[in-house]
C-alpha positions in Angstrom: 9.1 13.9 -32.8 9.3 10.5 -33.7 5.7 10.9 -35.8 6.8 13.9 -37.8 9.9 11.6 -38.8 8.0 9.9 -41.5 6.0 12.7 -42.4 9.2 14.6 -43.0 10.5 11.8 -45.1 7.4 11.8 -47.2 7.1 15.4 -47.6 10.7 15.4 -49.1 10.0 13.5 -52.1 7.1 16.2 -53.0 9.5 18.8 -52.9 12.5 17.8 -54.7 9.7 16.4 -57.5 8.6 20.4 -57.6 11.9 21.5 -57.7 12.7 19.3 -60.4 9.6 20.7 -62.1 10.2 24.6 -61.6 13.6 23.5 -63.0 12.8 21.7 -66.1 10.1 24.5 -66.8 12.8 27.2 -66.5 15.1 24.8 -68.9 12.3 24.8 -71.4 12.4 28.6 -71.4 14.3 30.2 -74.9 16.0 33.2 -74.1 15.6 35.7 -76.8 17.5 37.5 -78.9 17.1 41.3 -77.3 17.9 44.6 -79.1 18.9 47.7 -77.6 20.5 51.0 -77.8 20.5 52.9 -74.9 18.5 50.4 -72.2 20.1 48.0 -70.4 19.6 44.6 -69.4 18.5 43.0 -66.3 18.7 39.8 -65.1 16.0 36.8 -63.5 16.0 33.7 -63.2 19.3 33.2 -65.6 17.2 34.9 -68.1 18.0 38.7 -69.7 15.3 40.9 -70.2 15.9 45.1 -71.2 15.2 47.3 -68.8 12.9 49.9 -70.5 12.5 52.0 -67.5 15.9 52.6 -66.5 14.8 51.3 -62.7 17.4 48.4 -62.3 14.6 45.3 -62.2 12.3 43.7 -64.1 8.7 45.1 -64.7 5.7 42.8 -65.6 5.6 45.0 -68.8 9.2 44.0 -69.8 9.1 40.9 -68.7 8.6 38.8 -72.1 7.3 35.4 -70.4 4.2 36.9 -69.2 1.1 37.1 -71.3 0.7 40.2 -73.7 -2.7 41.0 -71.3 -0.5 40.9 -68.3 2.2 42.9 -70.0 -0.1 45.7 -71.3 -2.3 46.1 -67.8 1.3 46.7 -66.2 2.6 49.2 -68.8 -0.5 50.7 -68.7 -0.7 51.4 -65.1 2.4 53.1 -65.3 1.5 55.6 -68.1 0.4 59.1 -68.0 -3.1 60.4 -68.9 -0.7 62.2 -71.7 1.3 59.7 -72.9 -2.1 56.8 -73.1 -3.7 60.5 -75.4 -0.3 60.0 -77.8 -0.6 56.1 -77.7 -4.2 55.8 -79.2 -3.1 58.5 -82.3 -1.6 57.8 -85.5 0.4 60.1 -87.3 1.9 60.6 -90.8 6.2 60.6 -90.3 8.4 61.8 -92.4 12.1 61.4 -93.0 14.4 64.2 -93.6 13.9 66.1 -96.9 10.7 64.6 -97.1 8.1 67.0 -98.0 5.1 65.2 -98.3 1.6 67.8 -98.5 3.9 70.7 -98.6 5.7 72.8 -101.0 9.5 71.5 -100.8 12.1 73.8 -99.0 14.8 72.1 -101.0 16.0 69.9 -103.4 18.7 67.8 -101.3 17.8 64.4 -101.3 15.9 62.4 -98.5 18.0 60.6 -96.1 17.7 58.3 -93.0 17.6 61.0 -90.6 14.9 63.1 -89.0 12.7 65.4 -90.3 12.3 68.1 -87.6 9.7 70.3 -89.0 6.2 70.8 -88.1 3.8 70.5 -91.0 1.1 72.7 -90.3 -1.9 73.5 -92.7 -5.1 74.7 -93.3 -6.0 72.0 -96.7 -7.4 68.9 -96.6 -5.1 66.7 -97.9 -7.5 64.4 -99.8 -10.1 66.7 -100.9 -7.7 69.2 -101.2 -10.5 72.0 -99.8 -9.9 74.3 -97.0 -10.5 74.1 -93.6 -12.1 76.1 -91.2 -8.9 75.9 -88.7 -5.1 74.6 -89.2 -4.0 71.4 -88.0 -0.7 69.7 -87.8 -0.4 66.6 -90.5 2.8 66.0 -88.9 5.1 66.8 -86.1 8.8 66.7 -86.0 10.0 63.4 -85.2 11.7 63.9 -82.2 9.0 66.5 -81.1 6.5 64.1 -81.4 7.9 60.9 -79.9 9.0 63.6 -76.4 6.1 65.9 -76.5 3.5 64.7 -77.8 4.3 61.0 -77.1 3.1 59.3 -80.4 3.7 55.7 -80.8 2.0 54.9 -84.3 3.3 56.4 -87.4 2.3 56.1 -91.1 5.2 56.4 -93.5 4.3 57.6 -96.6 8.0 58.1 -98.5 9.1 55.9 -101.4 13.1 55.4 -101.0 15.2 52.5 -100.4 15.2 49.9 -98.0 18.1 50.8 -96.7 17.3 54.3 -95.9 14.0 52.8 -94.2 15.6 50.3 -92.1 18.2 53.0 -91.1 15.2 55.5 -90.0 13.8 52.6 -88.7 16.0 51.4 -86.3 16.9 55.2 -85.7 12.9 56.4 -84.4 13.1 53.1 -81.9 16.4 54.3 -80.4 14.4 57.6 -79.9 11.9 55.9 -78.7 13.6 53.6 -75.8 15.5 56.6 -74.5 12.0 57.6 -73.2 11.1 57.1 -69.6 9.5 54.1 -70.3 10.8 53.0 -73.7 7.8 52.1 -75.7 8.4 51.4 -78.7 7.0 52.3 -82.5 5.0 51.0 -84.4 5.2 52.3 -88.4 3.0 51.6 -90.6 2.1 52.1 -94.3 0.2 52.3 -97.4 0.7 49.2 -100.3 4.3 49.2 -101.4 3.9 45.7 -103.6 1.4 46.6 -105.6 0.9 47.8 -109.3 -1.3 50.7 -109.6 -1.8 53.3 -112.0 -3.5 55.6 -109.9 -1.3 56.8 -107.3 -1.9 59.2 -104.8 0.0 61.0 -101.6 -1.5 59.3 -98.8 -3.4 56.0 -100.5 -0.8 54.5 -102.8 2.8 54.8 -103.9 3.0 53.2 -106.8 6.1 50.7 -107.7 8.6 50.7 -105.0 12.1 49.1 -104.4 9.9 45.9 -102.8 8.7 42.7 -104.6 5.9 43.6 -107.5 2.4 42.1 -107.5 -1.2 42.5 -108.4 -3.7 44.2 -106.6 -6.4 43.3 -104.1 -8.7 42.7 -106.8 -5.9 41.0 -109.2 -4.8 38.8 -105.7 -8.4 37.5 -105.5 -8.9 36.9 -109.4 -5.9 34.9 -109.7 -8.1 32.3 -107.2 -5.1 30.8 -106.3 -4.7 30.5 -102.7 -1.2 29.2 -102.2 -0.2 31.9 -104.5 -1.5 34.5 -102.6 -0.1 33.3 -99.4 3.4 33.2 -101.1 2.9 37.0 -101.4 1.6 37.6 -97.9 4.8 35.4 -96.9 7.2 37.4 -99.4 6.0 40.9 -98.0 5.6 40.0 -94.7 9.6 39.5 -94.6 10.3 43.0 -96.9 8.3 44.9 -94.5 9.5 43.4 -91.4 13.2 43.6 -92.3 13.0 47.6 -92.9 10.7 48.1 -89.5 7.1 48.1 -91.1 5.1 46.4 -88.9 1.4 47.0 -90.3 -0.3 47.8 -93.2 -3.1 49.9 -94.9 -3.6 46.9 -97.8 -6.6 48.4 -99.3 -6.8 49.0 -103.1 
């Protein structure tokens, strides 16, 4: 007994030194500002984190500390053969009174809420050609975040920023009340750019956002800190009415 007395002694140092450590690693930890509608939070370590999957702890895939690879083996490894099919598509999206490659079934202006109808045809809507079978340019919204369990959307309306944000923020509270809550992720065509040929489903045209040049006008400015003023500029437009990627091409 006596000789385990000073090993004891020694040992102690070691583990108030790693407990200081796990401490001071914990302290250097930022919690994040976390949105949510209808998920709640759970807590670990002191630290808040949503609960996406309405199970009561904390999942590798919602905890944000972990590494995006650890994050998206765990998420995946909880998905179904169905909802991994939706993940990988991309979808046009459109709000409500948005008639994009149909006829319009009204004149009521678009707003921030849903558009619920199935847009089914047998055109090509860039050639314009038929097909040899219908398909479904888009689903309604809600239809296709439930059913068919799309994730990636390409928003192809020209209205305010407001009504985008609102639209916005709406398709992610459809999305979290899912069983596992993954969210969206819209993108869209150019909406800084001037051109004079626009086209449903390549280019808008001048929107509510910041004007600039084209790709080609961009690169024969040859002024780099310019053109990363603009990337800068747009990034925060898109960002702050839910955009999150971009088809930049000219």
């Amino acid at each position: 007994m006596k000789n385990l007395i000073p090993l004891i002694l020694t040992a102690f140092p070691f583990v108030l030194i790693l407990t200081s450590y796990k401490h001071e690693e914990r302290s250097k930890i930022k919690q994040p500002i976390l949105g949510m509608r209808s998920s709640k939070l759970v807590e670990n370590d002191g630290l808040k984190f949503r609960d996406l999957n309405k199970n009561g702890k904390l999942d590798k895939y919602e905890d944000w500390r972990l590494s995006p690879e650890e994050r998206g083996n765990d998420l995946l490894s909880k998905m179904s053969v169905e909802e991994k099919v939706g993940f990988m598509l991309i979808s046009t999206t459109r709000l409500k009174n948005d008639w994009a490659f149909e006829k319009p079934k009204n004149q009521d202006p678009i707003t921030s809420d849903f558009n619920e109808d199935d847009n089914v045809t047998d055109m090509n809507m860039f050639t314009r050609q038929p097909l040899p079978y219908q398909i479904m340019n888009s689903a309604g919204t809600t239809r296709g975040v439930k059913e068919f369990h799309l994730r990636h959307f390409i928003l192809r309306v020209n209205t305010s920023p407001r009504i985008i944000a609102e639209w916005s923020n709406k398709l992610q509270a459809l999305c979290e009340s899912t069983p596992l809550g993954i969210p969206a992720i819209v993108a869209s065509n150019p909406r800084n750019h001037i051109n004079s040929n626009v086209a449903l489903g390549t280019t808008l045209g001048q929107t509510a956002f910041s004007v600039w040049p084209g790709e080609l006008g961009l690169s024969a400015m040859k002024d780099l800190k310019l053109t990363r003023e603009f990337a800068d500029i747009a990034r925060k437009e898109w960002a702050a009415v839910g955009l999150r990627k971009g088809y930049a091409h000219g």
